[in-house]
C-alpha positions, 0 to 999 in steps of 0.5 A: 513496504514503503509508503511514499506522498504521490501526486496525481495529476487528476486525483491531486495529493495520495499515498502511494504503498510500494511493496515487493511480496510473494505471489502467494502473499497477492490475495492477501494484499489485495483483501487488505487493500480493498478493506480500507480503500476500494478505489485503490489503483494497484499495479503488478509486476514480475520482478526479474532481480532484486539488490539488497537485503532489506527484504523481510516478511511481513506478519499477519498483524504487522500487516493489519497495523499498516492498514490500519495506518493507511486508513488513518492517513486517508481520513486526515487526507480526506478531511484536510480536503473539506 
């Protein structure tokens, strides 16, 4: 997972969460994602190919931290704005 500073062009500053996961792994994001941002834009592909051996699975909690993560920075986000 990555977690990368986007900009949109009409929701201004955001995070953007870039993961490559199982099928059997969607459901899950997606409950975790709608936890902490309801709004949240989320796109799916199907990905054909993937170089590299940096891929890892991601534990229960080490998902529930990264969450927890994103709650954090969207709160300082949000509060920057005020």
């Amino acid at each position: 997972m990555t977690i990368l500073d986007a900009h949109g062009l009409i929701s201004g500053k955001k995070d953007m969460m870039y993961c490559v996961i199982t099928r059997l792994e969607l459901m899950e994001l997606r409950r975790i994602v709608e936890k902490y941002d309801g709004s949240a834009f989320i796109t799916v592909s199907d990905i054909s190919e993937i170089i590299g051996d940096h891929i890892k699975k991601t534990s229960k909690v080490q998902q529930e931290v990264i969450a927890q993560q994103m709650e954090q920075r969207e709160k300082a986000f949000a509060e920057s704005e005020e």
